[in-house]
N, C-alpha and C positions, 0 to 999 in steps of 0.2 A: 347565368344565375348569380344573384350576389346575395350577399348574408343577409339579405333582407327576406330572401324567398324561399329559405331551407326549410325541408319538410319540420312536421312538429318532432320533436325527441320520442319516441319511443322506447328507451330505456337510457342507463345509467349511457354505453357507449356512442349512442346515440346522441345526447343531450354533450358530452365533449365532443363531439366531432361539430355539431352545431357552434358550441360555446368555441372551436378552433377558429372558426371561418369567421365569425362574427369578430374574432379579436381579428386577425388578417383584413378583414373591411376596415377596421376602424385605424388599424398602422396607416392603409393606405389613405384611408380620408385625412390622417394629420399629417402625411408627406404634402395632398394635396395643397390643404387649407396653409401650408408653411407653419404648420405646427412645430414641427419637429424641427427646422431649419430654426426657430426664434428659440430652441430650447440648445440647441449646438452653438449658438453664439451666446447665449446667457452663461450657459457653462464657459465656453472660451473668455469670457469676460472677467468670472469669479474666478477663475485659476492663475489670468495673468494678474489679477490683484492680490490673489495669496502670493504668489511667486514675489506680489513690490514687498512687501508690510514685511517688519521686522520679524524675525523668528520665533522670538520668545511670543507675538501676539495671535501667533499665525492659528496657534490649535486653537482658540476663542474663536476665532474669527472664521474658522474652518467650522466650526460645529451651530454656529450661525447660519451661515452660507447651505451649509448641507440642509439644515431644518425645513427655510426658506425653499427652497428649492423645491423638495416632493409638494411644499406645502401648494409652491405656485402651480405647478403644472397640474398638482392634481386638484385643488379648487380652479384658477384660473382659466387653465386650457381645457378643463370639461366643459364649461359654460361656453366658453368660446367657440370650441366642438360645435354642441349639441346646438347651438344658435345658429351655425354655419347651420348645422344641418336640416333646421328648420327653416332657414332662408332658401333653402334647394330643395325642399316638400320632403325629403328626408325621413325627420324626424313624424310630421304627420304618417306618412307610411309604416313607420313601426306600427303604429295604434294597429294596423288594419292587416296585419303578417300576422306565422308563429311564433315567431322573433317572441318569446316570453319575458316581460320585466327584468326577473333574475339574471336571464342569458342579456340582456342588453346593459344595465349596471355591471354585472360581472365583466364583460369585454370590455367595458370604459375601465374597469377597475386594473384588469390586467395589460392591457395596451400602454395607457398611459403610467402606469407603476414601471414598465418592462425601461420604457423611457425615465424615467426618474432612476431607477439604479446605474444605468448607464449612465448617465449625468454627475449622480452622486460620487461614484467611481471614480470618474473621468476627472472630475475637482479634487477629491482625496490623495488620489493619486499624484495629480499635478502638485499637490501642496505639501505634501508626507512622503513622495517616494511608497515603498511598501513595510512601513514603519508604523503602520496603525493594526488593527485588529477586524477585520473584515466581518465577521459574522454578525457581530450585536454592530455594525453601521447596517449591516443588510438588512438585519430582522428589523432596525430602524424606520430604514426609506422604503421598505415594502408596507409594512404596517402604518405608517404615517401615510404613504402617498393613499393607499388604497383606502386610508379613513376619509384624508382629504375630495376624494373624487367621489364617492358616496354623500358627503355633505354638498360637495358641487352641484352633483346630480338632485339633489330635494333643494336646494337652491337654486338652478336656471331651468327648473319649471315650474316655479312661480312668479317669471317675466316673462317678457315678450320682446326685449330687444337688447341692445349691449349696455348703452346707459344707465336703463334700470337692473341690470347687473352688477354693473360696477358701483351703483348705490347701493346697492343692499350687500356688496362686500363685506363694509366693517360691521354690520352685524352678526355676520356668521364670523368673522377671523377676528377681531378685535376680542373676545374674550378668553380663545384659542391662545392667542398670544402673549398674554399676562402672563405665565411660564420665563418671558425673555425677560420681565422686571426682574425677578430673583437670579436670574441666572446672570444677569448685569450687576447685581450688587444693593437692587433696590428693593429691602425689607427682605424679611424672609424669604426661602424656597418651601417651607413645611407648608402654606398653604395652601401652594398649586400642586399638590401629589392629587389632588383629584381631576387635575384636568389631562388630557390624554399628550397633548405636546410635551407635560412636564415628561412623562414617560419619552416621548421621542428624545428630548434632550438627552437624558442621562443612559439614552441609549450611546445615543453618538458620542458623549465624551467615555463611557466607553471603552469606545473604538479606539479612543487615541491616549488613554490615561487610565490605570487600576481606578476601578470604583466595586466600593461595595457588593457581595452573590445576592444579595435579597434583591439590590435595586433592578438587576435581570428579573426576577420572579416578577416581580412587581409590576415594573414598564414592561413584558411583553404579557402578564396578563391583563393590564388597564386597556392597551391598545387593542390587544383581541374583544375583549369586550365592549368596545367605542364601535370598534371596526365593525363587528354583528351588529351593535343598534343601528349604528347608521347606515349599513347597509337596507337592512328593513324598512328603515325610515326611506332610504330613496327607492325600493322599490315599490311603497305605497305611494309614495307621493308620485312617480312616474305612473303609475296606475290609474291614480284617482285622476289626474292633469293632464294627462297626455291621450291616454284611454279612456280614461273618464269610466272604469268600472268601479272604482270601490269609494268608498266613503273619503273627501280630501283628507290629508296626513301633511 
């Protein structure tokens, strides 16, 4: 039996022990697909370039690297996923289980997030020793990756192959990323406090620098709130596109 074929949830213990086994499928689908191996060498790459770079540039360049990072795995390597998975009838076979939308976004959500702290970590670590502040980088790459993979997810089901994936990238992250102008030095930061990365950022510095107790309030309620719409967003649109029950989203 595999998470594809767990009974429907029957109650709240029910419905995690489904949601367990569904994330446990999908760790194993990214061992298989070399998921996980391209994300242990991306991390080993970023750390031995913070390790080169002068000191004084390292926490800039450190709170870049971290950003990036959830961002990729969790847009990138969803789509990449979920297209494996449709290359192996996979993904069709959701449609046709009790595998429920929620339970199958929530497991990409959690699988691949579980993968991005350990990453994130693993680079902080490398670059800082244990000289940064753990919590507001965590509440970071959890709440960023798991926004990220929700938008992924309403993102590659609306293609059909890698290409037209990687085309329709910059439309979903290109505006995402306006956050990195101000945070570079280019024109203000006051008017990307609406976009959800600006909150990632000033999570992550943070981590490694006094900032402001509002900017906490602020950045982890922007992000909970991005995180719930887009969550919804990808469970309609996996509904409407893959199942084809509800009206496209």
């Amino acid at each position: 039996m595999t998470a594809l074929d767990t009974p429907v949830p029957r109650g709240s213990r029910d419905t995690l022990r489904t949601l367990a086994r569904a994330v446990v499928w999908d760790l194993r689908l990214q061992l298989r697909y070399q998921i996980v191996t391209v994300a242990v060498l991306v991390t080993a790459a970023y750390g031995i370039g913070l390790r080169l770079i002068p000191e004084q540039w390292r926490g800039d360049v450190t709170v870049l690297l971290v950003l990036s990072d959830p961002t990729m795995i969790g847009f990138l390597f969803v789509g990449a996923l979920m297209l494996f998975e449709r290359g192996a009838g996979t993904l069709h076979a959701v449609a046709v289980t009790p595998l429920t939308p929620a339970l199958y976004v929530g497991a990409k959500a959690l699988s691949l997030t579980s993968v991005s702290v350990v990453c994130a970590l693993t680079m902080t670590v490398t670059a800082h020793g244990t000289g940064f502040r753990p919590v507001p980088l965590l509440t970071a790459v959890v709440l960023t990756s798991a926004l990220f993979v929700c938008v992924g997810v309403a993102a590659v089901v609306r293609v059909r192959s890698l290409n037209e994936y990687l085309l329709i990238v910059p439309v979903f992250l290109v505006p995402l990323y306006l956050p990195l102008l101000g945070f570079l030095g280019i024109g203000g930061r006051a008017a990307y406090h609406v976009l959800p990365t600006q909150a990632s950022l000033l999570l992550i510095e943070r981590s490694l620098a006094p900032r402001p107790l509002w900017e906490v309030f602020y950045a982890v309620g922007l992000l909970a709130v991005a995180g719930a719409a887009a969550f919804v967003w990808a469970v309609r649109s996996f509904d409407a596109r893959v199942r084809g029950r509800v009206r496209a989203a």
